[in-house]
N, C-alpha and C positions, 0 to 999 in steps of 0.2 A: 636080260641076257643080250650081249652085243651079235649082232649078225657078222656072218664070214663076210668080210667086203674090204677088209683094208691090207693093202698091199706094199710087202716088204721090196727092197732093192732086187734080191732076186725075178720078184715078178710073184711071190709065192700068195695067197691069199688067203688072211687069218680073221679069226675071232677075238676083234680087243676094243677097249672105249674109246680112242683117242681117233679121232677122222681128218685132221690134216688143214692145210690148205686149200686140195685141189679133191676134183672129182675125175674118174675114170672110166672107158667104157670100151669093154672088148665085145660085145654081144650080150645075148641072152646067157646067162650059168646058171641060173636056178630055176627052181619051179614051184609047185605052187606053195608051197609052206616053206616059203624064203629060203628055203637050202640048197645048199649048192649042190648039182649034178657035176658028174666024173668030168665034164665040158672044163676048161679052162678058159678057153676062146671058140668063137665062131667066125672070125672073121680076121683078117691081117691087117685090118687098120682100126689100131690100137690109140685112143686118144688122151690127152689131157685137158680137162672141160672149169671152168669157172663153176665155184661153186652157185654165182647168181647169176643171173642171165636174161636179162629185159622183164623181170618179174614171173617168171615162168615157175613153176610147184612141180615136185614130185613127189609121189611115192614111193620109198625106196624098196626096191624088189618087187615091182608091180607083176604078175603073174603076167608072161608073156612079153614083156618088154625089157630092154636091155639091164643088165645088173650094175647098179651103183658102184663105184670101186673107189676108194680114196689113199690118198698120199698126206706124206708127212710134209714134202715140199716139192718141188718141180724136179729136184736134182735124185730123186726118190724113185719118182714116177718116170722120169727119162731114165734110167740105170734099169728099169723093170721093163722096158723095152715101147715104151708108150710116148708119142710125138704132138704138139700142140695142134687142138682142135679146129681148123678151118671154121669154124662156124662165130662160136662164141670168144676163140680166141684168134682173131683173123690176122691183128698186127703180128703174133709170137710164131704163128704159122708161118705169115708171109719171111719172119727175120731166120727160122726155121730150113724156109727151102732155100732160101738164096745161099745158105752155107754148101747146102744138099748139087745146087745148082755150081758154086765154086766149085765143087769138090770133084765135080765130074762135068765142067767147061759144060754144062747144057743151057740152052736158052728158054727151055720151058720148064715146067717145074718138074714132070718125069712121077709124079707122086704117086703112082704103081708102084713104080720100080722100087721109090723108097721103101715103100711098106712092106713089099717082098724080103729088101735086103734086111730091114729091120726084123722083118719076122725069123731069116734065118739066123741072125746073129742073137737074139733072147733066150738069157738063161734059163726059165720057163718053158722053152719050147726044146732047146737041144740039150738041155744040161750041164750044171755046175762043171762036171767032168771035162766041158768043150769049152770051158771059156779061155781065151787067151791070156799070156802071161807076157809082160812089158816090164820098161825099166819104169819106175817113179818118175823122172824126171822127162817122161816123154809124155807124163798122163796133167791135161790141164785142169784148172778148178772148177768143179763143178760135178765131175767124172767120180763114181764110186767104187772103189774096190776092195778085195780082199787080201790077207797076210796069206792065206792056204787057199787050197780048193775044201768048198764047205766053210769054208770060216767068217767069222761075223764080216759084215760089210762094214767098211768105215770111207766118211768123207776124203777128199783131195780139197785142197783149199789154203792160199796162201802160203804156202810150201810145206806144211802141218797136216798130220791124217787125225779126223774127227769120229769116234765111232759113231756108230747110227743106232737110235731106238727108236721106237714109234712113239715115243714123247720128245724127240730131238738128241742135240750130241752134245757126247761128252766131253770135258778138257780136251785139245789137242797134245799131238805126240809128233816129237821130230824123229825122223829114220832118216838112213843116207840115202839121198837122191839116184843114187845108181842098184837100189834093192830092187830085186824080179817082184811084182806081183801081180797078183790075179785082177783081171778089169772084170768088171761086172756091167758099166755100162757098153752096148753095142758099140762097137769100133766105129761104123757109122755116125753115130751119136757123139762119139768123143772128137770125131772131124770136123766136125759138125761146130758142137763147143768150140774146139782148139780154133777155129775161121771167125768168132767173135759172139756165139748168141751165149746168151748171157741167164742159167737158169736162175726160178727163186729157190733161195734157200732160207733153212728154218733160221728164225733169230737167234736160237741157243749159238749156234757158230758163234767165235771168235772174231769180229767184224762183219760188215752186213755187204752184200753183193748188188749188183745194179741191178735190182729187180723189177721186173718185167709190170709187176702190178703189186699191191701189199701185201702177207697172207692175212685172212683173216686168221681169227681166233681158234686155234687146232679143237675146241670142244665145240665150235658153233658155224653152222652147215646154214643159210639163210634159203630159203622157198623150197627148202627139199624138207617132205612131211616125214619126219621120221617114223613109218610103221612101226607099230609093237607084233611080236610076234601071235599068229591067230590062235584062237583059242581051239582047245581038241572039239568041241562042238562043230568050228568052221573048218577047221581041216575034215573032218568025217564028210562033212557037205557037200566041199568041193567036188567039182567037175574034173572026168578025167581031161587033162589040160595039155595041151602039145606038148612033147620033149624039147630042150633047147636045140634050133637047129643051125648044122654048119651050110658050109656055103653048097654041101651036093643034095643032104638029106632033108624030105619034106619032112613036116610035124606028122607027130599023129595022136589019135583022140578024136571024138566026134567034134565037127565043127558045125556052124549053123549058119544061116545066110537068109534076110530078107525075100519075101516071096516077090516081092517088086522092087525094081533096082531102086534107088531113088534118081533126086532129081538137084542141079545146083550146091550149092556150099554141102550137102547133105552126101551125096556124091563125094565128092573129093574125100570129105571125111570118112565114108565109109570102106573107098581104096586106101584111102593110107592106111587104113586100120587090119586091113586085108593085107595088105604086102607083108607087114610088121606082123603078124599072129602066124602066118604062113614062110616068114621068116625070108621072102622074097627081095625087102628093103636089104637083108645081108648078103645077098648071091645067091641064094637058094631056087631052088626050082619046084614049082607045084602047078598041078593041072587049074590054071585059076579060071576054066569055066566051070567050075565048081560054085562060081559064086557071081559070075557075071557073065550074061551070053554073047556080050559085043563090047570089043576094048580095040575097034580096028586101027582107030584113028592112033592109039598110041603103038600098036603094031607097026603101022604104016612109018610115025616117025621112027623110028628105030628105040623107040625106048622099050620095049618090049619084043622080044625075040623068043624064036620056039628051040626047045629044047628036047624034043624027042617024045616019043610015048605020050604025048597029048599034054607032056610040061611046059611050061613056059617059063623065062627070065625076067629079070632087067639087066640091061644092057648096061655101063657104065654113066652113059650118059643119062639115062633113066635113073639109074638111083640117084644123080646127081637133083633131077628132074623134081623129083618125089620130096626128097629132103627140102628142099628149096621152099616148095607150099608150104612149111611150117615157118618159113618167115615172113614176119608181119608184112612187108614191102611188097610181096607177091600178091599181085590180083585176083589168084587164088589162094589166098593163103586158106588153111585151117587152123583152129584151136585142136590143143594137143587134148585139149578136156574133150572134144567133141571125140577125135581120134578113138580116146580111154574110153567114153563110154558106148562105142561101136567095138571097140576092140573086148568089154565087158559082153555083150550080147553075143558076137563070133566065139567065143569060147561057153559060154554059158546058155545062152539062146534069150531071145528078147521077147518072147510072151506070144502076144496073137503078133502075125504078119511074119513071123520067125518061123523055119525049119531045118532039118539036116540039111548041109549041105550035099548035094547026090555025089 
């Protein structure tokens, strides 16, 4: 049975076989037996991720960590409200802001601001009912829209509207250039487009676009493990396991936490694993001397800030900070394997030298 993880133009998130191009990441949405909680998002930076990425594996719907989401092609996944990943897709990012940066005469890239406006204009977040209505000929290629409010999406492209399925599009259809219709992708997004970046789109289209990278193969997902769903033996077992958190509400569930902090690469791995289970890495706030009794030194830089009632943050620059040790170039980097199997013990408990967290 296919897992909820693939996501339509709207932004809506379904159960079907076909996974796309790209991969997606709005936070944590599910929980422990892979299904999606009432959460749609946790966080307002919403990305579009390479399906492979310096040989890096995952599991998809790992308990605790962020949810897998895939697209049929980039033009998909930008219409659903979701912008190219800083990380693994640094060039599509960088050709990304400078539209971002056009568009509003800034000299720096503002990438807050963008993710705010993008988050208010997503159909998933405000509803099909709010989405704006434009002439055709003011909507450039790339840009997805609908005939109605509620009505199927279909591509813009070459002066031609392509409908959309999750196995790609149909024949194109001419309509007259001056017809009202519904945008689906964020007006933002289409500013964005219409200033020169250039998304990928599926090869079914009628001609091919300047794409940014190739798609792979819509049925083949490379270093990401596909989970099978766990057996009723393994669900019964499970631990009660934190809820998906947003950026105000801690987890909750028993947690557990080494009786002795560690020490070196062991450390690093064990914070990251902390922030991410406590959902800290997303903006979230939790009393994290729960699990370590001296963090001053990143206090002092500012990457950690207190947040009331004995909570603490990260600071912007702090998640920046954190994120960063997962790349390999960092002096401290970690392995994400090492991260997981700290991140398995925090939720589960790790045997002798393991306790509740107090």
């Amino acid at each position: 049975m296919s897992l909820r993880n693939r996501v339509n133009p709207h932004g809506e998130i379904v159960a079907i076989a076909s996974r796309g191009a790209w991969m997606g990441n709005r936070g944590c949405l599910h929980g422990a037996n892979q299904q999606l909680t009432s959460t749609r998002w946790t966080r307002k930076q919403w990305v579009i991720c390479e399906l492979s990425f310096r040989g890096r594996g995952r599991t998809v719907m790992t308990p605790g960590s962020y949810t897998e989401l895939f697209f049929l092609d980039e033009a998909t996944a930008l219409a659903a409200g979701h912008r190219p990943c800083g990380t693994c897709r640094k060039a599509a990012f960088n050709n990304f802001l400078s539209g971002w940066r056009s568009l509003h005469a800034l000299s720096d890239s503002e990438l807050s601001a963008l993710d705010a406006m993008l988050h208010s204009q997503r159909a998933a977040v405000i509803g099909k009912d709010a989405l704006p209505s434009a002439a055709l000929a003011s909507i450039p290629d790339g840009c997805m829209i609908a005939r109605e409010r509620s009505g199927e999406p279909y591509l813009v492209f070459q002066g031609r509207l392509f409908r959309w399925s999750f196995n790609g599009y149909d024949s194109g259809q001419d309509i007259p250039k001056n017809t009202q219709v519904i945008l689906i992708t964020p007006l933002v997004t289409k500013e964005i487009i219409a200033r020169g970046y250039l998304p990928q789109l599926h090869p079914s289209v009628s001609g091919k676009s300047a794409a940014q990278s190739p798609p792979p193969s819509p049925e083949y997902v490379p270093n990401i493990k596909l989970a099978t769903r766990p057996s009723r033996s393994q669900v019964s077992a499970a631990p009660n396991l934190p809820k998906s958190t947003s950026a105000t509400t801690a987890p909750s569930g028993r947690l557990y936490k080494l009786d002795v902090t560690p020490k070196g690469k062991d450390l690093y791995a064990y914070f990251a694993a902390i922030l991410q289970v406590t959902g800290m890495d997303r903006g979230g706030s939790f009393p994290l001397k729960k699990f370590l009794g001296n963090f001053s030194g990143h206090e002092s830089a500012g990457r950690i800030q207190k947040a009331g009632s004995g909570d603490f943050r990260l600071s912007e620059s702090g998640i920046q900070y954190f994120r960063d040790r997962l790349e390999p170039g960092n002096p401290q980097h970690v392995a994400e394997g090492e991260v997981d199997r700290f991140k398995q013990c925090i939720l589960r408990g790790g045997g002798k030298g393991w306790g509740p967290a107090a």
